[in-house]
N, C-alpha and C positions, 0 to 999 in steps of 0.2 A: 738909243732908242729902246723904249720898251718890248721886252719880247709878246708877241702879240701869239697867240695860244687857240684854237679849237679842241674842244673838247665834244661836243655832240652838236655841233652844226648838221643836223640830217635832215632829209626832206622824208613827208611821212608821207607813202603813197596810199592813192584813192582808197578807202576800206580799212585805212589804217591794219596794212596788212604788213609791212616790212620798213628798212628804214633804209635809205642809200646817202650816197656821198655826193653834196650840192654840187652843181659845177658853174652857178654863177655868182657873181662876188664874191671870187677869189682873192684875199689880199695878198698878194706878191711877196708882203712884207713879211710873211708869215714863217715865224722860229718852229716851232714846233705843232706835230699833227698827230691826234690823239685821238683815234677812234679802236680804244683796246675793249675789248668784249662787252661790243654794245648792240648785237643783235643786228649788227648788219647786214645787208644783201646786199644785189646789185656786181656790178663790174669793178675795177677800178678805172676812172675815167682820167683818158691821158691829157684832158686838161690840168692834170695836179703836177705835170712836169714843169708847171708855169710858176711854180712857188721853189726856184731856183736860191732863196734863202733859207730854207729848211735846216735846221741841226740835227733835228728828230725825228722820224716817223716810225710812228706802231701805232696797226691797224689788224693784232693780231687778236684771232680767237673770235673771228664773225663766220659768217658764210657768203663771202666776194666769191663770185665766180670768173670764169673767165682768161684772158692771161695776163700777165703782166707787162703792162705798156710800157716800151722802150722809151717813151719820157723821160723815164723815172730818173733816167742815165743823166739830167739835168741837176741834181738834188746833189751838185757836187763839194754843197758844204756842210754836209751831213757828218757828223762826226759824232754823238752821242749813241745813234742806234739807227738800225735799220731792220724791224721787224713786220712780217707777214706772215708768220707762222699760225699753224691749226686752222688754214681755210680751205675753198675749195678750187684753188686756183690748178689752171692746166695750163699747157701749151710747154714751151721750154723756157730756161733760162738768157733772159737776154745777152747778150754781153757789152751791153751797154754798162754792167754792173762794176764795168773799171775802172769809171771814171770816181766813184762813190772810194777813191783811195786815201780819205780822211778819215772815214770811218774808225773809233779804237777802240768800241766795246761791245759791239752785237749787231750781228748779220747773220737774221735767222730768215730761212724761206721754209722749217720743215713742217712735215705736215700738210701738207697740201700735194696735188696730183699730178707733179712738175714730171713734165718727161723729160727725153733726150739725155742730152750729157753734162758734166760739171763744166761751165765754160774755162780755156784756159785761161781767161781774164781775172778768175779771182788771184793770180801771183802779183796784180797791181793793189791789192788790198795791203802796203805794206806796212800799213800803221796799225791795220787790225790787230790788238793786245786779247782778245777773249771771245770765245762763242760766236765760232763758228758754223752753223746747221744746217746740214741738207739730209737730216734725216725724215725715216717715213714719208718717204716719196719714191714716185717713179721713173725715179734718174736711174742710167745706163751706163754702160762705160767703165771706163777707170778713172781713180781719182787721177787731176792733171798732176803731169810732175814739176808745172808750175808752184805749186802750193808751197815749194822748197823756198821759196823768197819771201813768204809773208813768217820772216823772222821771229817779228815781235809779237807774236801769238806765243800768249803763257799758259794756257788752259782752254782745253775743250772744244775739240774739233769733233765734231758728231755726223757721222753718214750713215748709223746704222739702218735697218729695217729698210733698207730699199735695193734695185737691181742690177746693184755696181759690180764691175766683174773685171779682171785682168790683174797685173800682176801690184802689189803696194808699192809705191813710189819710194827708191829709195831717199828720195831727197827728203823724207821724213826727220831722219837724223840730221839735218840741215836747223830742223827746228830746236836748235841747242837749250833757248832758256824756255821750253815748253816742259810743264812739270807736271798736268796731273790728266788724269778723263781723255785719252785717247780712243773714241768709238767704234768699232771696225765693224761690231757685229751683226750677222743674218744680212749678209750679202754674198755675192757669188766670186768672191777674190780665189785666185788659183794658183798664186804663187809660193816660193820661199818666205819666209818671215826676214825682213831686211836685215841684214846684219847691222845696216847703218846705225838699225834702234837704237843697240848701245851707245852711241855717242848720244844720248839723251839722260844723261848723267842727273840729270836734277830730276828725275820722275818720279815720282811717290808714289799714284794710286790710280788704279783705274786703267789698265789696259787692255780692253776686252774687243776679242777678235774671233767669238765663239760661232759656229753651226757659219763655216766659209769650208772652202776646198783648199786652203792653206796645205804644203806640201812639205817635203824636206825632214830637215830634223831643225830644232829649235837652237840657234847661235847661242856660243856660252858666252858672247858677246853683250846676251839680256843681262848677266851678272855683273856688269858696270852699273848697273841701276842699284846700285847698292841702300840709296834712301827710299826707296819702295817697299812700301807697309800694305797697302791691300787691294785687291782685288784683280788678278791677271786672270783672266780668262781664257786658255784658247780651246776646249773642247767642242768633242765635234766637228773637228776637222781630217785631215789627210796624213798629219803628222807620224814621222815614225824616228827610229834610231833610240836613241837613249836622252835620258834627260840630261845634258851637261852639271859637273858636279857645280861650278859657279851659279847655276841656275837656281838648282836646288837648296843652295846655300840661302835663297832670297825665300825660300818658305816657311823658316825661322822668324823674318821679320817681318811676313805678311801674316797680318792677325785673324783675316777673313776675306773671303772672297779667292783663295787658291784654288782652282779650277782648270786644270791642265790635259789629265792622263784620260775623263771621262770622254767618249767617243772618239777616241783615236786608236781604230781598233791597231794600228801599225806601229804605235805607241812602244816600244824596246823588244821592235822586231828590225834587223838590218833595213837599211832604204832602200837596196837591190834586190829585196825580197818581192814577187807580184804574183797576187793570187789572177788567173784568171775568169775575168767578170762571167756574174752568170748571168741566165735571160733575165733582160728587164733590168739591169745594173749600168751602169755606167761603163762606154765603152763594149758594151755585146753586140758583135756583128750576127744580124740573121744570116745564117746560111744561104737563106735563100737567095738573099742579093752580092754573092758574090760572083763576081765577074758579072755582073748584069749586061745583056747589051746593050738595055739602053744606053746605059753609064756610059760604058767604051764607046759605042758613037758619040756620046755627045761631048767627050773628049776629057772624060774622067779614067782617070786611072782603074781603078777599083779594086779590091782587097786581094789581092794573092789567098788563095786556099792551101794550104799549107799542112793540109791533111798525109799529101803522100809524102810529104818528108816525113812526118812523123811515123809513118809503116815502113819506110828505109832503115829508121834507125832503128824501131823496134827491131827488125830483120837482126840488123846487125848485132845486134845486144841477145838474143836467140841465139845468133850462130857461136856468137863470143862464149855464150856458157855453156852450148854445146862439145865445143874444140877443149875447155877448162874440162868437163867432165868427162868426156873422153882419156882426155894426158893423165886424168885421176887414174883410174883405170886400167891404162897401159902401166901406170906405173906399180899399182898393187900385182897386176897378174904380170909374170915373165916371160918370154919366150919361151916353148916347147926344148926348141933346138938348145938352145944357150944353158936352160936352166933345169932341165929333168931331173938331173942327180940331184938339186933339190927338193926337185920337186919331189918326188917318189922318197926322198931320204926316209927314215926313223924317224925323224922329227920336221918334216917336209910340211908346206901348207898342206895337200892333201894327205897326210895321215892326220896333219891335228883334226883336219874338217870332220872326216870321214871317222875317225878312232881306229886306225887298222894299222895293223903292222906291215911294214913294209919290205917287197922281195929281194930288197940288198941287206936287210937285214931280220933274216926271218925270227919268229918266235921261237923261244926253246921246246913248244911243243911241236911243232913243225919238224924242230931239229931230231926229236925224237921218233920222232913217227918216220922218219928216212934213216935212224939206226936202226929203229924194230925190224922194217921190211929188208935190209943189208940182210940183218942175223937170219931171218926167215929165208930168203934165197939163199942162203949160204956165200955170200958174197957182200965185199964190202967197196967202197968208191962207186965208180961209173959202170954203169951194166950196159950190155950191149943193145943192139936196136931190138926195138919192140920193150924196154924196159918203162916202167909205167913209175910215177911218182909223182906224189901228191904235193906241187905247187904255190908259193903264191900268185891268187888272181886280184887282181887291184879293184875289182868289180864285183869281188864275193867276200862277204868276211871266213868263210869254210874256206877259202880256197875251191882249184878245182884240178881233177886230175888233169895231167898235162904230155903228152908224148914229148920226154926233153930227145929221144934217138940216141945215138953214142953206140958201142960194143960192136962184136964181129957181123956179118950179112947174116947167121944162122943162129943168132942169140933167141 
């Protein structure tokens, strides 16, 4: 049979204002459906689930509104292509879309206002070899860890620019003969970077995973991808540690497009390292709502305030270099008791401080000045009570006179 083909079968509404998709005399018979950027409007009309012979359809690059009819889930011998990308379709993803597992060169939905989640039904896509897109939309979630079966996918799985979040599936590395254009970027992904990657040995170009919340430090596991020429992107993320030297090794043979270390401010700082967020950062608890009551009745936990542990231990760290600078201390100054004859010595701390001579070992003027007055009393040694002699006082550099006593009651 000949394949029978629409190319602009549209009906022109009243005013010739827009152009929509006929919905009567449908030929059944119908191989492929072609309404690529022809100014369409209108819905897609789930009477086109009726053209259950389809190979082809792309209807991409109008303004369809509306969702996408679980019909479509009919178009089970589609295998050349399945696009609807750059409209303005809403609602979610059917999962009707499992049945379409002939599919081997293009299942694009990006572009359009698709909510909810990735369904886990694209892992029946196992024939799909190329271009896979649910970028630029308003998909959720994470990507399924389904995806690890559609094998035969060589290139180009795209989810960037939309509001996918959790962690990268490791069955990514599943996808062994996948070689180029992996999309990750401007999503809200919050994991490690799979180590599985590396088992994606054949990857040449194009791994960009930039402005995500990606964490960790980077597997030197990436350095299996040893035929990888350009463009790894993962800046702007969460990353920290050091760059593995096998990694590095791979920036030799990327010609353009390396893009790693920019926005990661944690980037060959330890991964144990955590600055505490400030107001308005990611993770800052208001004070205000700790211990809330509402919270605790309504049977939430709520944050522990952890303020006075922290004045415990400041205490403790005060007392500790208190008790250190005290033992300082004790240990420069000596005992009274123990240590005077050093202390007072000729060469004692308190002469060096002070500069004086000390009374166990007077100065030879002193000496003299106690033989002058011997010769002058006519006497020499110890004189009797009431004999007067000029002293050292440790408190006068003169000295001071001093009653040492000694000699007879009538001296």
């Amino acid at each position: 049979l000949c394949s029978l083909v629409v190319w602009s079968a549209a009906v022109l509404l009243p005013g010739g204002a827009a152009l929509t998709i006929p919905t009567d005399g449908l030929n059944p018979n119908m191989r492929r459906l072609t309404y690529y950027h022809d100014d369409m409007t209108g819905t897609l009309p789930s009477e086109l689930g009726e053209l259950n012979r389809l190979t082809y359809a792309n209807v991409g690059r109008n303004t369809f509104t509306g969702t996408i009819p679980t019909e479509l889930g009919h178009w089970t011998g589609i295998h050349q292509g399945f696009n609807l990308y750059a409209n303005e379709l809403t609602g979610a993803v059917p999962t009707q879309i499992g049945r379409l597992s002939l599919i081997s060169k293009i299942f694009d939905l990006s572009q359009n206002s698709l909510q909810g989640t990735i369904p886990t039904q694209i892992g029946r896509l196992t024939s799909l070899e190329e271009n896979l897109y649910f970028s630029d939309t308003e998909l959720t979630g994470p990507i399924p860890t389904q995806i690890g079966l559609c094998q035969s996918l060589t290139i180009d799985v795209d989810v960037s620019n939309a509001f996918l979040s959790g962690p990268l599936p490791t069955e990514l590395g599943s996808l062994t003969a996948f070689d180029s254009e992996l999309q990750l970027y401007v999503n809200g992904f919050s994991s490690t970077i799979p180590t599985e990657l590396g088992q994606l040995t054949a990857f040449k170009n194009d791994l960009n995973a930039y402005v995500n919340f990606l964490s960790g430090s980077i597997p030197t596991e990436l350095g299996k991808m040893t035929q990888f020429t350009s463009w790894l992107t993962l800046f702007s993320n969460k990353l920290c540690g050091t760059i593995p030297y096998q990694v590095s090794l791979l920036s030799s043979n990327v010609a353009h497009g390396w893009k790693v270390t920019t926005g990661n401010k944690k980037l060959g700082k330890p991964c144990g390292w955590v600055r505490k967020p400030k107001e308005g950062e990611d993770g800052w608890i208001d004070p205000s709502s700790i211990f809330n009551d509402d919270d605790v009745a309504g049977g939430k936990s709520g944050v522990m305030d952890n303020r006075g542990e922290n004045a415990l231990w400041a205490l403790f760290a005060m007392t500790g270099c208190f008790c250190l600078t005290c033992a300082w201390f004790l240990k420069k100054i000596c005992c009274f008791r123990e240590c005077r004859q050093d202390f007072f010595s000729s060469d004692g701390w308190l002469v060096r401080q002070l500069g004086i001579q000390s009374a166990f070992n007077p100065s030879p003027r002193h000496a003299n000045r106690r033989e002058h007055g011997a010769r002058r009393s006519g006497r020499s040694g110890h004189s009797g009570w009431g004999q007067r002699k000029r002293a050292w006082n440790p408190f006068s550099r003169k000295g001071a006179v001093i009653d040492l006593g000694g000699g007879d009651d009538d001296g």
